[in-house]
C-alpha positions in Angstrom: 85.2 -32.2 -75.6 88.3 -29.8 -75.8 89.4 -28.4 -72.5 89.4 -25.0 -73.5 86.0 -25.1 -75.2 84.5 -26.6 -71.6 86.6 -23.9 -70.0 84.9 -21.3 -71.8 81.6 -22.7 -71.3 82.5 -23.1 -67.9 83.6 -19.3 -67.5 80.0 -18.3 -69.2 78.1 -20.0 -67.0 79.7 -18.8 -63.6 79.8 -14.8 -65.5 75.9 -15.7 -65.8 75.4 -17.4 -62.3 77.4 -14.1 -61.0 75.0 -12.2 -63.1 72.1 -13.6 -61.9 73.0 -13.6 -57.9 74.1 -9.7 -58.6 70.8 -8.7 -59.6 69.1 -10.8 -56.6 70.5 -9.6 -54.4 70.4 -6.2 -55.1 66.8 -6.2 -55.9 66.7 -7.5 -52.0 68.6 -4.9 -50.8 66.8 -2.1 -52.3 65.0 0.4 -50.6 60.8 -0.6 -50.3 59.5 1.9 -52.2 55.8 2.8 -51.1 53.0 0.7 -52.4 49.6 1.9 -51.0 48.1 -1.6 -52.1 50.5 -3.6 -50.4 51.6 -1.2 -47.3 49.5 1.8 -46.3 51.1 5.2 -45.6 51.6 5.6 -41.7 50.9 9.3 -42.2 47.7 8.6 -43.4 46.3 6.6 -40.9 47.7 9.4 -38.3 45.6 12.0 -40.2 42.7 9.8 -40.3 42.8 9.3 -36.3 43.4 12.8 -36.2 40.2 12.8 -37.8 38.5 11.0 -36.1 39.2 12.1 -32.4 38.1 15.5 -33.3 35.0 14.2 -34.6 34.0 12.1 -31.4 34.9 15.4 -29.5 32.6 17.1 -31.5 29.8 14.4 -31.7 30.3 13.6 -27.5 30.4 17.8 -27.0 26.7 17.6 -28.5 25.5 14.0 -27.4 26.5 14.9 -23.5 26.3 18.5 -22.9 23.3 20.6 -21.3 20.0 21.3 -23.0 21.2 25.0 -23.2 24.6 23.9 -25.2 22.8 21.7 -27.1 19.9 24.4 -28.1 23.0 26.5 -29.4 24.3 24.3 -31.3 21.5 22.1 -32.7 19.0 24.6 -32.3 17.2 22.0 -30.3 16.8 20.2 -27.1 18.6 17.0 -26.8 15.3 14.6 -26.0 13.3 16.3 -29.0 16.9 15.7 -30.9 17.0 12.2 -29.9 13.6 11.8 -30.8 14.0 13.2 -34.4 16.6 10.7 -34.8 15.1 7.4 -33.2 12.0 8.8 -35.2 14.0 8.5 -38.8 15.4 5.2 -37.8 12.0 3.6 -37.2 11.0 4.5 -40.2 14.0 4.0 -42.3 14.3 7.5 -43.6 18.1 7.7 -42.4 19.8 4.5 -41.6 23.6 4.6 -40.3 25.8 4.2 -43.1 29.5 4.8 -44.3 30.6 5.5 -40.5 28.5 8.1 -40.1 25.5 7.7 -37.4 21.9 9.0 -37.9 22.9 11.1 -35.0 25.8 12.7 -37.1 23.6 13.2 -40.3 20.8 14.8 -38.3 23.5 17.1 -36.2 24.8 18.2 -39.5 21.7 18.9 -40.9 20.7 20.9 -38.2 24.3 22.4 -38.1 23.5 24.2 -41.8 20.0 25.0 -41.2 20.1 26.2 -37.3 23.5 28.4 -38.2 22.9 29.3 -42.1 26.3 27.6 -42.6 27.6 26.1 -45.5 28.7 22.5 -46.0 32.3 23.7 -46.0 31.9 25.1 -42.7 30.3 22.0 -41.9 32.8 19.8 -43.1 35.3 21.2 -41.2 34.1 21.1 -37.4 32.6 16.9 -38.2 35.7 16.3 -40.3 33.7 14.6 -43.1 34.4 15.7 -46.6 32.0 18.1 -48.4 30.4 15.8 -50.6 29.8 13.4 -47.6 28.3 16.9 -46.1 26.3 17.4 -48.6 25.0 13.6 -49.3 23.8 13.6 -45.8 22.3 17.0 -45.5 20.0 16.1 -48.2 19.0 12.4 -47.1 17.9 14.4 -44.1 16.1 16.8 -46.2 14.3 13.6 -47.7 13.6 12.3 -44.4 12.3 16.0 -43.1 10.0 16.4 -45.7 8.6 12.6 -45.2 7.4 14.0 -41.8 5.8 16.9 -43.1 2.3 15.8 -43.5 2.1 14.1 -39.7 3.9 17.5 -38.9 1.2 19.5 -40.4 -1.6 17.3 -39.0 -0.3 17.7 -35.7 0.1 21.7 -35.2 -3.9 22.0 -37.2 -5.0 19.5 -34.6 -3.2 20.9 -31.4 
């Protein structure tokens, strides 16, 4: 082979090589650049914890405060509350689902009808979205209207 045809080949191939480990490493070096799929968005999470707290406030502020709290804001006492809810799970009419209790689906339920709120109001003190609100508000409904023949059969008879 001529020596000046192998040194050409020779200078192509280290250009290319240098090419090559250019690119590498700059790719390496480059800013990570946000990927939800692969690395969730810190500020997210905070909001969601944010979230969250608020809603435990709001759920423990019912679940453990006096029968006279609890009357104004359920509109109901918390054994007869309690009942209502172990009632619907026993039957299957409300089942816990998508992180939200029975508890929270009948305190909501009883948030719009007891205050004449709307599911945005709603969604604001639980911090659920509205159409969570509103899925849950009706599944209640269902389960209320389930009851309403014992209901019924109870207040003739008593």
């Amino acid at each position: 082979m001529d020596p000046s045809l192998s040194r050409e080949l020779l200078c192509k191939q280290a250009a290319t090589l240098t090419v090559v480990m250019v690119s590498f490493v700059t790719t390496r070096l480059k800013r990570k650049r946000f990927d939800p799929e692969v690395e969730p968005d810190p500020l997210v999470y905070v909001l969601r914890e944010q979230s969250e707290l608020h809603r435990q406030r709001t759920l423990n502020m019912i679940y453990n405060s006096t029968d006279v709290e609890c009357i104004s804001m359920l509109r109901m006492k918390r054994a007869p509350f309690f009942a209502l809810c172990t009632t619907f799970r026993e039957r299957g009419l409300v089942t816990d689902r998508e992180g939200v209790s029975v508890e929270e689906q009948v305190a909501m339920f009883l948030h719009v009808v007891g205050h004449n709120r709307r599911f945005r109001v709603v969604h604001q003190a639980f911090r659920r979205s509205i159409q969570t609100v509103h899925k849950h508000f009706h599944q209640v409904l269902y389960a209320v209207g389930e009851l309403r023949k014992e209901l019924d059969s109870r207040l003739e008879g008593g």
